[in-house]
N, C-alpha and C positions, 0 to 999 in steps of 0.2 A: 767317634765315641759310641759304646753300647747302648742301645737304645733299653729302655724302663725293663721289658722282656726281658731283654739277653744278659742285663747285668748281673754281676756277682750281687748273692744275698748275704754269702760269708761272715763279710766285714761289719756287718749292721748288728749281727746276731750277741746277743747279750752274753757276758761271763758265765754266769749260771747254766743258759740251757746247753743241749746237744743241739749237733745241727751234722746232713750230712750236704752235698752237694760236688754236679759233677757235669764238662764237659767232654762230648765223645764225638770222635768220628767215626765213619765208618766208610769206606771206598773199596770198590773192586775192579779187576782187571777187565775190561769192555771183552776179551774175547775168551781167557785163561781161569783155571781155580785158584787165585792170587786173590788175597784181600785181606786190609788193614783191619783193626780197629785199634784207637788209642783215645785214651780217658785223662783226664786231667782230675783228680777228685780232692774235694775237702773233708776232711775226718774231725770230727770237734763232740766229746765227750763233757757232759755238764760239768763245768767247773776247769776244765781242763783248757790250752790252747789248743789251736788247731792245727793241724798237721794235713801237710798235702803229699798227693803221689801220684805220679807218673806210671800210665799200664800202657804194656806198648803189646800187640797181637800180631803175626804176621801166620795167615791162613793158608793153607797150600793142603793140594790133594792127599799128601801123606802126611800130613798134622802140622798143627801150629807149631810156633817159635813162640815162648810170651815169656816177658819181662817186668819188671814191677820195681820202683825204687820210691822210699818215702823219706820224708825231708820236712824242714817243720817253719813257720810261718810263711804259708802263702798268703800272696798280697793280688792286689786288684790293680792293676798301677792306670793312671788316665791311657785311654787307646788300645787298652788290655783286657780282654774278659778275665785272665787268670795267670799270675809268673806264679811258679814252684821253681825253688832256685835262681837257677840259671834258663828255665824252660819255658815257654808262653804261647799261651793262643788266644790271637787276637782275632777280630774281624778280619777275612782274607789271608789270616797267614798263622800256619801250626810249627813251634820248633823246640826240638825238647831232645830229651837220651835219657836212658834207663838201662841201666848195665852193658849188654853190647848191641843194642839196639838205638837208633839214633834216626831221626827225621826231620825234614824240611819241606814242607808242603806248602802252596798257596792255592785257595780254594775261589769260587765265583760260583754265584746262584741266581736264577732267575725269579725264582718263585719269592713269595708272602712267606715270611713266617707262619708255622701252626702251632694253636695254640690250643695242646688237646682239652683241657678243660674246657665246656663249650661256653662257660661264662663267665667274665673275665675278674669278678668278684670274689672267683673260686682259687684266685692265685694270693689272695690277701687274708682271704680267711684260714682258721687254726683247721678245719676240715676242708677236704683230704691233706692226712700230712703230708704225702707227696706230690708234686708238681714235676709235669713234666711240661716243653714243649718244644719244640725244634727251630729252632731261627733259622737252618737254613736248610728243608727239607728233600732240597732238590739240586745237590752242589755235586761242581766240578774239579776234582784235582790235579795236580801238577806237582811237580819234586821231585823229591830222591827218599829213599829210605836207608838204613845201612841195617843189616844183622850180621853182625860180626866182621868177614872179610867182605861180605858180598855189598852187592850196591843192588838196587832194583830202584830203576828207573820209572815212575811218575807222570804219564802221560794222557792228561785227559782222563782219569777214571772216576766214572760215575757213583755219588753216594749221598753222605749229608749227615748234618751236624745236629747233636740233640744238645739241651740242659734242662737235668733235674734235679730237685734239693727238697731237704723236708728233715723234720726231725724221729722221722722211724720210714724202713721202708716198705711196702706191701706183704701182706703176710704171703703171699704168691702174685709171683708176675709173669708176663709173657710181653717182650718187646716182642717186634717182627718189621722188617723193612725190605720191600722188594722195587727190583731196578731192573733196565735194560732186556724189557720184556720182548719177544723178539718179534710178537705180534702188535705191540706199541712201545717203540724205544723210549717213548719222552714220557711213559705213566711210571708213576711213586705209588709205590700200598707203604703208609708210615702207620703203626699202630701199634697203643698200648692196652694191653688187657691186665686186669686187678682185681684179686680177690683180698677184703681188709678185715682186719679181725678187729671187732668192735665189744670188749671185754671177754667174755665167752661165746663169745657168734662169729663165726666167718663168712660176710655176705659172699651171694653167689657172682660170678665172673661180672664184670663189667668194662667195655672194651670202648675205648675215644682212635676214633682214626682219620686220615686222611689217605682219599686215592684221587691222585690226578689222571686223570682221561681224557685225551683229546681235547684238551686245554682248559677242562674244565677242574671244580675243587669239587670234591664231595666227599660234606661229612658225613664218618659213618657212626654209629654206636651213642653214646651217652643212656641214662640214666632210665631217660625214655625209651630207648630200645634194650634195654636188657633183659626183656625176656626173649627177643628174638635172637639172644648171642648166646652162640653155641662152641661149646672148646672140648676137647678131648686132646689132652695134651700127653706128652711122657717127655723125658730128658731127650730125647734123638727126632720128636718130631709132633707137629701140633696142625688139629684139624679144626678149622673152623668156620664159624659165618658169624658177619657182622651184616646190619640193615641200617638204610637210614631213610632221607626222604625217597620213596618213590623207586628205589633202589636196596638190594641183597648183593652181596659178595661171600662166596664159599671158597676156603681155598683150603691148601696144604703146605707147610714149609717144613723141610730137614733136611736133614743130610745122613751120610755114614759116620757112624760115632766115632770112626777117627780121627774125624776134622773138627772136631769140636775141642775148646777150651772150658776148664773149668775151675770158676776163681771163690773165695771166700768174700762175700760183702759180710760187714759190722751193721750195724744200728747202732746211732749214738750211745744209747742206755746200754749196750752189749750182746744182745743176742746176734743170731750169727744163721746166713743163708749161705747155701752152696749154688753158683750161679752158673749154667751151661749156656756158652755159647758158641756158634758155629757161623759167623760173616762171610762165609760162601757156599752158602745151602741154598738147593732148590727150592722155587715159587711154584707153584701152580694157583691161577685163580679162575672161577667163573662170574661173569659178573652180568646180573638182570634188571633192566631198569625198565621200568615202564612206557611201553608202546618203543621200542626200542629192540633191534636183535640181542641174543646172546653175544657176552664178546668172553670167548678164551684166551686168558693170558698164560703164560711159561717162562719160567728165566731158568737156567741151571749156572751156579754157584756164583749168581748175582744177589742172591738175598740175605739175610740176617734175621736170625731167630734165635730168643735168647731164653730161658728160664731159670728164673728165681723162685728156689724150694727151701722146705726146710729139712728135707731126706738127705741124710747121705748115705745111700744104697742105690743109687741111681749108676753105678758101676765106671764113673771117672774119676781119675788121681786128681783131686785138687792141687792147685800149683803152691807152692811152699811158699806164699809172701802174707804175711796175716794184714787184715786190717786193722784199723784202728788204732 
């Protein structure tokens, strides 16, 4: 069974409001530019029913494959974080199909869930509308995928599972997820950064993250550290530093813009972002803790970096699948 965290909020959510909510994965090829990501999301307009859809991403050096089908009452079933249709992901096991994309994944993690809000109060109250937090931030794949005729085989690839919901989403975001670093195989950088428009005001960036290091957790960013958090972002690639206890991390993730996907998110109420994302984009980080060496990390097209704008001049074809 899902434990309190991981469960769907969907089902609970009143007739009247909007609500949006959404399971994703992400995994990459431990040595190759190969990497998933697939979303399982809820779309629920005030007054209206809810309607689910299936995004299926398959990344590769010379640009993704993406696919998208939507389909209407998703349900929660016992044992299930989420069925769309005939599609489901549950704890340990992702299976679904979305036009000529089709997968079969069983995943294992070793790590705690993280739960980016740093307090746990923050997941029940009406502020922030969004929530995010990763149940399994450090998971292992296995399966098969299918795009079209092809099979691509599922072996061991490192990545990890996010869910967030709320009923609007950040007026700007920046996910970012780095793996199989090659100067520490077993460190995770998971982090979300959020800028939220609070009537006519857009507060300034605020970033919750998680980086594991040599077995250790360490949070970075909240509320208290945002004035040490620094971003300079564009559609192709985002520069930045997060602090926390005792500890800084500056890094870089991108990629070449023609590995990047880019999708239409809704907001329950209807306004509309344009989302770039690239799941196998380079990582660079440095990371300073106190009385401690510097430690440089590197991964190339093991990470993931995502942004959510409300520009569309950012110079990518949005893919033709609308939300909501």
């Amino acid at each position: 069974m899902a434990s309190d965290w991981t469960a769907a909020r969907f089902p609970h959510v009143p007739a009247a409001a909007g609500h949006y909510e959404s399971y994703y994965l992400k995994a990459c090829h431990p040595d190759e530019p190969l990497g998933l990501w697939i979303r399982y999301t809820v779309h629920k307009r005030p007054g209206k029913p809810a309607k689910g859809s299936l995004w299926c991403t398959v990344f590769e050096a010379g640009g993704p494959h993406a696919a998208k089908v939507t389909l209407p009452e998703p349900a929660a079933p016992e044992g299930e974080l989420i069925r769309i249709g005939e599609a489901s992901f549950a704890p340990g096991r992702v299976v679904g199909e979305a036009l000529d994309c089709a997968w079969e994944l069983t995943f294992e993690d070793p790590a705690e869930p993280f739960l980016h809000l740093p307090r746990t109060w923050m997941y029940r109250a009406k502020l922030p509308r969004t929530k995010t937090l990763s149940p399994w931030p450090q998971a292992t794949f296995s399966g098969r995928v299918r795009v079209g005729e092809r099979e691509i085989v599922v072996d061991r690839w490192p990545g990890m599972v996010g869910h967030n919901w709320g009923a609007e989403h950040a007026e700007r975001w920046i996910w970012m997820h780095g793996t199989r670093f090659a100067e520490a195989p077993d460190a995770v950088l998971d982090v979300a950064i959020g800028r939220v428009r609070l009537g006519p005001v857009t507060t300034p960036w605020v970033g919750n993250g998680l980086l594991l290091l040599d077995g250790e957790r360490i949070r970075l960013g909240g509320l208290g550290k945002a004035r040490a958090t620094r971003v300079e972002e564009t559609p192709q690639e985002c520069r930045f530093a997060l602090a926390g206890r005792d500890v800084e991390v500056e890094g870089r993730v991108g990629a070449p813009r023609e590995r990047f996907v880019c999708w239409v998110y809704a907001d329950p109420d209807g306004p509309e972002h344009h989302t770039a994302n690239c799941s196998i984009a380079d990582m660079e980080l440095v990371v300073r803790r106190r009385g401690r060496p510097e430690r440089r990390l590197r991964v190339e097209a093991g990470a993931a970096y995502e942004l959510g704008m409300r520009e569309r001049d950012h110079g990518y074809e949005a893919q033709p699948f609308p939300d909501g």
